[in-house]
MOPAC internal coordinates of N, CA, C and O (Angstrom, degrees):
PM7 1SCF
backbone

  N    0.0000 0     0.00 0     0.00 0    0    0    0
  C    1.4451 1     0.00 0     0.00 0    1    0    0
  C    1.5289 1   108.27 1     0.00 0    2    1    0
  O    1.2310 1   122.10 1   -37.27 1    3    2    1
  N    1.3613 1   113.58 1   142.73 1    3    2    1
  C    1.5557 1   121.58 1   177.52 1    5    3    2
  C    1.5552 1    96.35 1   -97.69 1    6    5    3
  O    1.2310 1   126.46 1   -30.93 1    7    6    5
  N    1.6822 1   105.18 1   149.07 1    7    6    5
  C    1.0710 1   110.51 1   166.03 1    9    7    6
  C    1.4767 1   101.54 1   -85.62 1   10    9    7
  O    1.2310 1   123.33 1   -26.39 1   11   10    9
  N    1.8262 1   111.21 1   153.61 1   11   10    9
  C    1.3729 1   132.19 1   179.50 1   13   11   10
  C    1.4446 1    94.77 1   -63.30 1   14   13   11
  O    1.2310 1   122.82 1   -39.37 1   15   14   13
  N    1.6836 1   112.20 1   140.63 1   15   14   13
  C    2.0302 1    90.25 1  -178.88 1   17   15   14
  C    1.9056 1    67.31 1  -123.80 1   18   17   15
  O    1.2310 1   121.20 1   -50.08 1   19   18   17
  N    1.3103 1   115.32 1   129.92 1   19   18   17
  C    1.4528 1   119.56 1   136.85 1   21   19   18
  C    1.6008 1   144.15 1   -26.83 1   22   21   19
  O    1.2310 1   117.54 1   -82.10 1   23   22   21
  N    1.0506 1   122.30 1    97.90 1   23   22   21
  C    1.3602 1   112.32 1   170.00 1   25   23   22
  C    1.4037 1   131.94 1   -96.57 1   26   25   23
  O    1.2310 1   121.07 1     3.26 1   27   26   25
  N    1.3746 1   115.55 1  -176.74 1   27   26   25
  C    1.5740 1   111.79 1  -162.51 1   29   27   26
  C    1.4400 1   115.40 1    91.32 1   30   29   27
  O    1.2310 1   123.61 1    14.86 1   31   30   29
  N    1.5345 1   110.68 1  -165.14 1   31   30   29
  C    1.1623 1   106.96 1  -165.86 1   33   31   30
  C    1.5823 1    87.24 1  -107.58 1   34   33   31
  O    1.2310 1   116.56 1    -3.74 1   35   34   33
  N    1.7626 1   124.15 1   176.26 1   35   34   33
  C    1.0039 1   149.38 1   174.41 1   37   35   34
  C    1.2250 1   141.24 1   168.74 1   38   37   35
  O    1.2310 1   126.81 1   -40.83 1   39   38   37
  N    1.6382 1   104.51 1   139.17 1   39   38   37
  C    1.4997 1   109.70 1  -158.42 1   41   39   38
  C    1.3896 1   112.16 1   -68.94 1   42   41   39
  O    1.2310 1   126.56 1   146.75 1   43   42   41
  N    1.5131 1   105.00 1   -33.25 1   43   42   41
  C    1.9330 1   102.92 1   176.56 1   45   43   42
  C    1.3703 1   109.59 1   -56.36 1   46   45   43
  O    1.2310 1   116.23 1   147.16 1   47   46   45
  N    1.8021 1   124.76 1   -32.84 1   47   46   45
  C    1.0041 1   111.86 1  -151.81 1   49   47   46
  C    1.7096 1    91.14 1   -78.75 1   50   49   47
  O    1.2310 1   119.23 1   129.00 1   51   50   49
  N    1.5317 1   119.07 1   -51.00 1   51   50   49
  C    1.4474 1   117.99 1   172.31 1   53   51   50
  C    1.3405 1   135.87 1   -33.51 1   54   53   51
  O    1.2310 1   124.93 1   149.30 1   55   54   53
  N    1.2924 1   108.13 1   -30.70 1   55   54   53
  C    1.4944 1   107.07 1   164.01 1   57   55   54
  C    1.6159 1   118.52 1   -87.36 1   58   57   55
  O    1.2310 1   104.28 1  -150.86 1   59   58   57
  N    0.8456 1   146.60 1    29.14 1   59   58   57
  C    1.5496 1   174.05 1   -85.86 1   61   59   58
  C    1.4545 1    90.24 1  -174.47 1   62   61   59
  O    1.2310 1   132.75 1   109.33 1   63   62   61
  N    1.4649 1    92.97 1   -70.67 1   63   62   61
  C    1.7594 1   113.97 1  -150.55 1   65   63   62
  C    1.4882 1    90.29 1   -98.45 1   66   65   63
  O    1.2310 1   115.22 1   132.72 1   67   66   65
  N    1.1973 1   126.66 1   -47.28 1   67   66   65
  C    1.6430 1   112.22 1  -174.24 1   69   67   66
  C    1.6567 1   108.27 1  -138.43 1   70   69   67
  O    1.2310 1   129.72 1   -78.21 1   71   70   69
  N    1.2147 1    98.86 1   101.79 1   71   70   69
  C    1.5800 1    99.49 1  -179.03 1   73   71   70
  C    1.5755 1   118.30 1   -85.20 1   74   73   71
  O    1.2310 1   116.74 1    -0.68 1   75   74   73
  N    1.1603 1   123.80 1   179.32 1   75   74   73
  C    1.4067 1   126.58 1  -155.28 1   77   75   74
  C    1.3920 1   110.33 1   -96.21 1   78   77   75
  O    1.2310 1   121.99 1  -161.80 1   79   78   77
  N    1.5903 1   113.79 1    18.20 1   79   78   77
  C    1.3837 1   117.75 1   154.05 1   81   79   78
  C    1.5848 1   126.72 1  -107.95 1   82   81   79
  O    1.2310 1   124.22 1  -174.57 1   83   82   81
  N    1.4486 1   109.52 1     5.43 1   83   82   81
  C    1.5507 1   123.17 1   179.00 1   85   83   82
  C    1.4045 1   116.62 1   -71.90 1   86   85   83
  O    1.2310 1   130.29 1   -41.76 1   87   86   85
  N    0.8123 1    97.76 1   138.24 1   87   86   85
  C    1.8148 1    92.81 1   167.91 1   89   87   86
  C    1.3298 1   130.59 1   -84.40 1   90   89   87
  O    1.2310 1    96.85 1   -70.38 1   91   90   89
  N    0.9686 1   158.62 1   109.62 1   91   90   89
  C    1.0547 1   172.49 1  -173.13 1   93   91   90
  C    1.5320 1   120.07 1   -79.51 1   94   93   91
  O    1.2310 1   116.52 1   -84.13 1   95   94   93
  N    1.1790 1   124.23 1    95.87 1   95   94   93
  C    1.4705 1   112.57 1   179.93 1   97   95   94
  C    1.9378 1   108.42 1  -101.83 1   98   97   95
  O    1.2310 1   121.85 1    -6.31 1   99   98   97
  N    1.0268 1   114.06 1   173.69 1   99   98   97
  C    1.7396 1   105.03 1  -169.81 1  101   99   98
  C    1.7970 1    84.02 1  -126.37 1  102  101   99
  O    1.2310 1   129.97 1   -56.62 1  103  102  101
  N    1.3893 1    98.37 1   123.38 1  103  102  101
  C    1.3392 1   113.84 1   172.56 1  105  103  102
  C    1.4644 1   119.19 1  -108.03 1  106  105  103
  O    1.2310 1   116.71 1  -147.98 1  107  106  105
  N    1.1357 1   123.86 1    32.02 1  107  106  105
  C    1.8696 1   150.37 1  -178.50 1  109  107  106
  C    1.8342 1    99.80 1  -107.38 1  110  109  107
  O    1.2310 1   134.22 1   -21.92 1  111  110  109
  N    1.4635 1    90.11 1   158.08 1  111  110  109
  C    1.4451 1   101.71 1   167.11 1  113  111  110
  C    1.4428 1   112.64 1  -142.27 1  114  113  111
  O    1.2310 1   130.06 1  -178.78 1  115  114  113
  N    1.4980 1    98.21 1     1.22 1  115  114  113
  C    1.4613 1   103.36 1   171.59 1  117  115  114
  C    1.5573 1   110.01 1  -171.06 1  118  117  115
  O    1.2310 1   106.71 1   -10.25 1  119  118  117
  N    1.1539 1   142.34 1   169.75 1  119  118  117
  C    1.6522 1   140.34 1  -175.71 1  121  119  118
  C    1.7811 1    96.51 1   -91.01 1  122  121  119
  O    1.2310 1   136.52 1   -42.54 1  123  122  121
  N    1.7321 1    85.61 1   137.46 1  123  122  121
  C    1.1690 1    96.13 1   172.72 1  125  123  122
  C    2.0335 1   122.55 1  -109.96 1  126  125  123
  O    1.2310 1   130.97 1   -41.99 1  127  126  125
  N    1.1072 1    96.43 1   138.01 1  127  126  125
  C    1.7621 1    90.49 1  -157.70 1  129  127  126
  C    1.0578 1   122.24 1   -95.25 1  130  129  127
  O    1.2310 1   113.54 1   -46.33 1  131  130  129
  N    1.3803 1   129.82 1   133.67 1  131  130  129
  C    1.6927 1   137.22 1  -137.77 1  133  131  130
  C    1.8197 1    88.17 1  -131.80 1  134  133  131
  O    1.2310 1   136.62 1   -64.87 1  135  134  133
  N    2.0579 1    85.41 1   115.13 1  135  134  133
  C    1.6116 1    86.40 1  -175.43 1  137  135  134
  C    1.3780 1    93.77 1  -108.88 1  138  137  135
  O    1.2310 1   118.35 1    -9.84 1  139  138  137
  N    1.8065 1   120.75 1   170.16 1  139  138  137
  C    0.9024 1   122.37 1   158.78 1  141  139  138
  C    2.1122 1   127.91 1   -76.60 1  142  141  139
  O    1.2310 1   128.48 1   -35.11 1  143  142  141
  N    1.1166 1   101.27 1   144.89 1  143  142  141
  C    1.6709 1   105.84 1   178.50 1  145  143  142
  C    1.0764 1   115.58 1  -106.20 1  146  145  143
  O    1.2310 1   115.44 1   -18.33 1  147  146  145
  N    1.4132 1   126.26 1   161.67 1  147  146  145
  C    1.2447 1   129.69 1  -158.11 1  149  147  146
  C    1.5199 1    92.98 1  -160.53 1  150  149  147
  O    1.2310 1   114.64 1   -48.91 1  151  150  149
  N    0.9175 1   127.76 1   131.09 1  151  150  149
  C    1.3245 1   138.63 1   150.45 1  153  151  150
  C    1.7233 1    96.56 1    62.95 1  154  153  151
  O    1.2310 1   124.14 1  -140.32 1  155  154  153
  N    1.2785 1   109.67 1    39.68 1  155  154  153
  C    1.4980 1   116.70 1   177.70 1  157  155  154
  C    1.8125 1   124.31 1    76.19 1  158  157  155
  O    1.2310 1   133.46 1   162.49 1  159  158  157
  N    1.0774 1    91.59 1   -17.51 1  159  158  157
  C    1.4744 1   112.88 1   165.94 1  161  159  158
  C    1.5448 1   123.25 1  -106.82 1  162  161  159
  O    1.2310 1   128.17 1   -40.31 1  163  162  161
  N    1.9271 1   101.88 1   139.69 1  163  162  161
  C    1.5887 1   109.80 1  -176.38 1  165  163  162
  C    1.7781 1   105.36 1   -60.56 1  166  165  163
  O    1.2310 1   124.82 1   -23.34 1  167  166  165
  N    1.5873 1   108.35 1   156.66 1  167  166  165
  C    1.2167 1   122.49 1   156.66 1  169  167  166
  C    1.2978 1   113.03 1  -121.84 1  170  169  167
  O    1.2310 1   119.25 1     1.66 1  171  170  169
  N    1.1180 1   119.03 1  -178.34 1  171  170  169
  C    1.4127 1   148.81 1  -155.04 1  173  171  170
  C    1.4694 1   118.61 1   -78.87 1  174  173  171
  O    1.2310 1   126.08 1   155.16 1  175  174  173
  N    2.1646 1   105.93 1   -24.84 1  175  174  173
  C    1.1055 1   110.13 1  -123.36 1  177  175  174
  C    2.2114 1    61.92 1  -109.93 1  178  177  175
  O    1.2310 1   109.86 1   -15.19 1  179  178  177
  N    1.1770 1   136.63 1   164.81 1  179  178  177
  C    1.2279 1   137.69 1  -137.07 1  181  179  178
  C    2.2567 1    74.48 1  -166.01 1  182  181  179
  O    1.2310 1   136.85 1   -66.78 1  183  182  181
  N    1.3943 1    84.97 1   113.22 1  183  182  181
  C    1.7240 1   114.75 1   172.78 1  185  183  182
  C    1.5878 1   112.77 1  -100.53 1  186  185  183
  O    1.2310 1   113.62 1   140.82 1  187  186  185
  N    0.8334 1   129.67 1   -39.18 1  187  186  185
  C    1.5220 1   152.90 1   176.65 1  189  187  186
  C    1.2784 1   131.18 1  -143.84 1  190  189  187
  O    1.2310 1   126.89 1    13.28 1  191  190  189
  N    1.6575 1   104.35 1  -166.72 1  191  190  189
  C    1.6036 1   130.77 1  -176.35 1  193  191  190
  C    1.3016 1    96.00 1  -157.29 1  194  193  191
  O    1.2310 1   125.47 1   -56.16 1  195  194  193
  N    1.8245 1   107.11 1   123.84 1  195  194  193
  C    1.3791 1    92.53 1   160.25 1  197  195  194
  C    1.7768 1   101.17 1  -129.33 1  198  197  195
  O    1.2310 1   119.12 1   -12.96 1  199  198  197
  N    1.5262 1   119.28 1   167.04 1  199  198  197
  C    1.3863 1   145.31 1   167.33 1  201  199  198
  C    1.3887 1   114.11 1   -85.90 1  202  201  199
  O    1.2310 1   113.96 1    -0.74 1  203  202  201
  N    1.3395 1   129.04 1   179.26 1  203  202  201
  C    1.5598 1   145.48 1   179.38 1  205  203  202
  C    1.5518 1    77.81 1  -159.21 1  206  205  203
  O    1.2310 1   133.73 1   -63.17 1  207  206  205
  N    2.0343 1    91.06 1   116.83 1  207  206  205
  C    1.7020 1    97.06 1   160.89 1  209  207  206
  C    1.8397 1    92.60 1  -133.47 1  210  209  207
  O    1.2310 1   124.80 1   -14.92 1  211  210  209
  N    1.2807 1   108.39 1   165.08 1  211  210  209
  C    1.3793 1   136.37 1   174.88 1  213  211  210
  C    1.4449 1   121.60 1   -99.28 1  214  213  211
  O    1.2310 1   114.45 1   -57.82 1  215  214  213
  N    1.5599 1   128.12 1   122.18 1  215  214  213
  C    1.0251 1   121.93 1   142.76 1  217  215  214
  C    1.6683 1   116.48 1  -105.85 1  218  217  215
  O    1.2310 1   130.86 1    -0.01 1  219  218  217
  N    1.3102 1    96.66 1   179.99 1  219  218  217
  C    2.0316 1    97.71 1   173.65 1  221  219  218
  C    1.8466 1    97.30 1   -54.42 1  222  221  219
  O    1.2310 1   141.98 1   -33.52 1  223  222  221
  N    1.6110 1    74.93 1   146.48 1  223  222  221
  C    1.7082 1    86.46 1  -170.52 1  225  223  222
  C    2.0107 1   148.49 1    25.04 1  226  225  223
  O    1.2310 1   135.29 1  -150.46 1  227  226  225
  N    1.4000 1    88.02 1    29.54 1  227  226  225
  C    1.4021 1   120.63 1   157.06 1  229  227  226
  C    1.5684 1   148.11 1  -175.68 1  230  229  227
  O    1.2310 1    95.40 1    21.60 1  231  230  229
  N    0.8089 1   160.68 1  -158.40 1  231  230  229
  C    1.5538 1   158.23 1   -94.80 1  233  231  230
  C    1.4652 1   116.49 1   152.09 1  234  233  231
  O    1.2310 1   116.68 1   -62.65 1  235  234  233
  N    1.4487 1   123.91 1   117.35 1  235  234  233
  C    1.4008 1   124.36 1   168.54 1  237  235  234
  C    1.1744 1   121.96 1  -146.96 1  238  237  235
  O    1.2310 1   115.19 1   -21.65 1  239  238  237
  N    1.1391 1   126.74 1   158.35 1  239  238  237
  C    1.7454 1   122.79 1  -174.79 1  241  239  238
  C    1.7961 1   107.08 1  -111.74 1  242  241  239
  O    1.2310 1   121.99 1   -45.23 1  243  242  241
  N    0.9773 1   113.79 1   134.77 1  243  242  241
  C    1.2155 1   143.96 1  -175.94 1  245  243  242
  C    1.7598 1   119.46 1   -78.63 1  246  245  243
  O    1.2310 1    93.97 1   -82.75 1  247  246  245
  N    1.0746 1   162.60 1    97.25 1  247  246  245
  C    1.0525 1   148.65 1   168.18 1  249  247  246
  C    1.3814 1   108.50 1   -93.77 1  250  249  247
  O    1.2310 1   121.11 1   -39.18 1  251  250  249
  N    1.9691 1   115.48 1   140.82 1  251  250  249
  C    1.5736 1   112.78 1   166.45 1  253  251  250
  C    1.4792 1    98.47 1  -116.90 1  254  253  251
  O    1.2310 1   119.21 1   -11.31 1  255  254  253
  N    1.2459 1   119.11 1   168.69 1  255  254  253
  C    1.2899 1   104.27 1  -176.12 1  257  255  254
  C    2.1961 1    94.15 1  -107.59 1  258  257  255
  O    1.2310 1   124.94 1  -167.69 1  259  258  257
  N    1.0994 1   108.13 1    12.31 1  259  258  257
  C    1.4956 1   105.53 1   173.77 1  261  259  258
  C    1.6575 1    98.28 1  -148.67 1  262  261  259
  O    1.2310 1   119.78 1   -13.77 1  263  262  261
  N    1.8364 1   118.03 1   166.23 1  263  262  261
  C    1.4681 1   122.02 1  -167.73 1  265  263  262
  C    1.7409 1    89.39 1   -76.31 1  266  265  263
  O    1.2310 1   133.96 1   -39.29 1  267  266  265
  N    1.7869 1    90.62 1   140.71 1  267  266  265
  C    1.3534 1   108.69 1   156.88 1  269  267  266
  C    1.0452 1   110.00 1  -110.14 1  270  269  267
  O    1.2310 1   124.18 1   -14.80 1  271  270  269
  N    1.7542 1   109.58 1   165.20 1  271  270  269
  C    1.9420 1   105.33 1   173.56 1  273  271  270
  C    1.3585 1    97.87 1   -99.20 1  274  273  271
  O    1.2310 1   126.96 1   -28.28 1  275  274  273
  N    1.6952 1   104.21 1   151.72 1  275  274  273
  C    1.6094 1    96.32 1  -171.43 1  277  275  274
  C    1.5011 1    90.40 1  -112.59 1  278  277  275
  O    1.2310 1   125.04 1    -7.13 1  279  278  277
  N    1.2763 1   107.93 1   172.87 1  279  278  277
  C    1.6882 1   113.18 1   178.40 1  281  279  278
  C    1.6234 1    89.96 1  -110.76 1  282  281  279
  O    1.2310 1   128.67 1    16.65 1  283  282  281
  N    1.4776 1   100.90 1  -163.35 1  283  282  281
  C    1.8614 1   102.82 1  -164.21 1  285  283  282
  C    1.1710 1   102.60 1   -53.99 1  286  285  283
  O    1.2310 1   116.35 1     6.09 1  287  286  285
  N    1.5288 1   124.54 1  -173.91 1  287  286  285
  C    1.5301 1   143.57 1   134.39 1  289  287  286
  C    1.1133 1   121.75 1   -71.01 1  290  289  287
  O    1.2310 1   127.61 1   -64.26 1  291  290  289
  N    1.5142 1   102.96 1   115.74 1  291  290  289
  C    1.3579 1   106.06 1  -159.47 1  293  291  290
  C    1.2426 1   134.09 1   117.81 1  294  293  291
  O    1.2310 1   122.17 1   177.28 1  295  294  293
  N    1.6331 1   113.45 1    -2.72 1  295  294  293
  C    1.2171 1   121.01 1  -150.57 1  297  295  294
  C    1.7304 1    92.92 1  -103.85 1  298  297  295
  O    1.2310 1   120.17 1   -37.93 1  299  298  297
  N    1.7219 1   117.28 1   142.07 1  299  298  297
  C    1.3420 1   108.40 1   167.96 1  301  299  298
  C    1.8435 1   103.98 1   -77.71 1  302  301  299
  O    1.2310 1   124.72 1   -44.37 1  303  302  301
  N    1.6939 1   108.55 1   135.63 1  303  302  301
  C    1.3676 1   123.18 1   176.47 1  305  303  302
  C    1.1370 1   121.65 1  -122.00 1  306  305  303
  O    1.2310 1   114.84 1    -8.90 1  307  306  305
  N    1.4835 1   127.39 1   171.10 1  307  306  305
  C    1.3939 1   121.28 1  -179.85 1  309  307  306
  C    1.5789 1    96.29 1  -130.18 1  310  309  307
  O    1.2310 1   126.94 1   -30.34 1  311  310  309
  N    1.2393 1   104.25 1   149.66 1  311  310  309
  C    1.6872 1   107.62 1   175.37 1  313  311  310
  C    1.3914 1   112.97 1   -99.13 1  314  313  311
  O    1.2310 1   114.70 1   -49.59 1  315  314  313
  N    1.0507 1   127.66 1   130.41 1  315  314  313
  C    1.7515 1   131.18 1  -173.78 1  317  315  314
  C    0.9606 1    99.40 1  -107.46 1  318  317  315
  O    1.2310 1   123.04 1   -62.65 1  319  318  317
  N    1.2890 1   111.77 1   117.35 1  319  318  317
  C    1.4644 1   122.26 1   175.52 1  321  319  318
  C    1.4628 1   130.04 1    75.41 1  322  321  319
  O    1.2310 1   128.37 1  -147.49 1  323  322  321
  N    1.3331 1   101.49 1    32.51 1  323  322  321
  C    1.7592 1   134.28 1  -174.01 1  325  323  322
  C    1.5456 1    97.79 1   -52.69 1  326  325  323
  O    1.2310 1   118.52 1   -61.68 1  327  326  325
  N    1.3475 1   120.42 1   118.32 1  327  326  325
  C    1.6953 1   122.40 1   141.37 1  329  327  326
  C    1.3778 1   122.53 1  -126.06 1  330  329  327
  O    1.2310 1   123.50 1   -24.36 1  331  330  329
  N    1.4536 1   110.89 1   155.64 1  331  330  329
  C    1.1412 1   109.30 1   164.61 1  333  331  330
  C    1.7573 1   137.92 1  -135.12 1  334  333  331
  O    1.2310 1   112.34 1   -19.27 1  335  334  333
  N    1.0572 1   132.05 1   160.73 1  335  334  333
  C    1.3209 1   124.63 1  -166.29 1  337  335  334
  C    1.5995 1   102.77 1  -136.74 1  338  337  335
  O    1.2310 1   130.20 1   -36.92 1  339  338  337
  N    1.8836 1    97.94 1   143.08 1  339  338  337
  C    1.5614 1    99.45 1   174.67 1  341  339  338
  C    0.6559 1   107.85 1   -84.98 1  342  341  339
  O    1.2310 1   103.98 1    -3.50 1  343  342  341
  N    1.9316 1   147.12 1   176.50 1  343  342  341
  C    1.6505 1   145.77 1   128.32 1  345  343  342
  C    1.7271 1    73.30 1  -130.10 1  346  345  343
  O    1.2310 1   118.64 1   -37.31 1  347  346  345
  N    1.6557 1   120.20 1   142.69 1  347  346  345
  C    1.3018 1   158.31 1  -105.08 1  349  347  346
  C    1.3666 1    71.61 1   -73.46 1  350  349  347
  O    1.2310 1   111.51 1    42.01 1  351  350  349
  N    1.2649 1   133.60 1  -137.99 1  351  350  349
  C    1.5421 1   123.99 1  -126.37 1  353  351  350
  C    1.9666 1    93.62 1   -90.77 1  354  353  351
  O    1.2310 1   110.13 1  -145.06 1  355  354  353
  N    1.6298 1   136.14 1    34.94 1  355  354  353
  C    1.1341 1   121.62 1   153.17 1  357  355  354
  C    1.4073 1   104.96 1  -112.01 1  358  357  355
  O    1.2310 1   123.62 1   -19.20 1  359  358  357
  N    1.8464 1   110.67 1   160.80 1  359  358  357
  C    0.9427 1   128.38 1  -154.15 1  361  359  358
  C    2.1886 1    85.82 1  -131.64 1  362  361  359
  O    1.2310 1   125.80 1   -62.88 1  363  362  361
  N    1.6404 1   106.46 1   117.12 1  363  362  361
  C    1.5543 1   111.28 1  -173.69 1  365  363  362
  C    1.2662 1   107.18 1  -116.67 1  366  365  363
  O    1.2310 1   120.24 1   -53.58 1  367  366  365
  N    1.3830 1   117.14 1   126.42 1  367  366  365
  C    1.9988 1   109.67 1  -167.91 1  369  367  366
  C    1.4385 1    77.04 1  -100.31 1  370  369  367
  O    1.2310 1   122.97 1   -14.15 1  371  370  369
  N    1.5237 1   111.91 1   165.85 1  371  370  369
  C    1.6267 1   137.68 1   130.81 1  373  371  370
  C    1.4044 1   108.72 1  -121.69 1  374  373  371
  O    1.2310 1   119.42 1    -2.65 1  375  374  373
  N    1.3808 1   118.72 1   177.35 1  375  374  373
  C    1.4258 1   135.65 1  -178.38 1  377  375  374
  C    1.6188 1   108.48 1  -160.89 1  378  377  375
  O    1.2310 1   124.72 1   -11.59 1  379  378  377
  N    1.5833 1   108.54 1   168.41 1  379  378  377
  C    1.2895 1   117.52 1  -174.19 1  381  379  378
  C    1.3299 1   108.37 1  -102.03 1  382  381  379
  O    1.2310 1   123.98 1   144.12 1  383  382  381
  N    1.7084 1   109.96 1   -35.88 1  383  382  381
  C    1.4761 1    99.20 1  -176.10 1  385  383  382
  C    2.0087 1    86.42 1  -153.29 1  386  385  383
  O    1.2310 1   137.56 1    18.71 1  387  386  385
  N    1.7274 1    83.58 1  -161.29 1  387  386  385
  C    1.9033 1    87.97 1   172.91 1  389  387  386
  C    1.2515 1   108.59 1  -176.75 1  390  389  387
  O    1.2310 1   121.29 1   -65.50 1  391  390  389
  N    1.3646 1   115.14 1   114.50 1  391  390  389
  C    1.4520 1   120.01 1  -170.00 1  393  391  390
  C    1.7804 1    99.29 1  -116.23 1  394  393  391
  O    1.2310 1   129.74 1   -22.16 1  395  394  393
  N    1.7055 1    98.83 1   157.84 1  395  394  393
  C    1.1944 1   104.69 1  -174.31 1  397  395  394
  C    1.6173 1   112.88 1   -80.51 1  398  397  395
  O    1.2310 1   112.86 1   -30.50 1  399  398  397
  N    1.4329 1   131.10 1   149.50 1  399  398  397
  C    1.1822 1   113.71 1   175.38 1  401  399  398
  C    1.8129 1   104.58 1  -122.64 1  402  401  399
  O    1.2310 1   130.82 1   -49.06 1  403  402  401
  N    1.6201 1    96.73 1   130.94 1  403  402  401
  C    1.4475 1   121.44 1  -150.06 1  405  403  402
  C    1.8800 1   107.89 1   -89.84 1  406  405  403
  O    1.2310 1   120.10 1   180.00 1  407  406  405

């Protein structure tokens, strides 16, 4: 028997991978913009924003589905409303927002 594996996105699964004592540094200097494709080619039409943040000994990209304001490069952040989803051995965050923590 296979276990049922869940799909979609999810916050249990996100804290898995980054729990709410990690640090988070933001390795962006500006949002990067996630268009939709069509027939293998970009369009016009703009689906997202995603980030590059850092924890100790790794790297992940962030998607929002609307603009956030970012604080410096470099800055430790917190993700509000962090999920994440597998497809076979990658691991894809989104978030709702991202504030700096002071």
């Amino acid at each position: 028997m296979k276990a049922k594996k869940t799909s979609g996105y999810s916050a249990d699964l996100a804290k898995i991978y980054i729990s709410n004592e990690t640090e988070v540094l933001l390795l962006s200097t500006e949002l990067q913009k996630q268009v939709k494709w069509v027939d293998k080619k970009p369009t016009d039409e703009v689906t997202g924003y995603k980030i590059l943040c850092g924890i100790p000994d790794d790297y992940f990209f962030v998607k929002f589905d609307k603009k956030v304001a970012l604080p410096k490069f470099g800055s430790l952040i917190k993700l509000k409303g962090l999920e994440a989803c597998e497809v076979e051995k990658n691991v894809y965050f989104k978030a709702e927002d991202l504030e700096e923590v002071k």
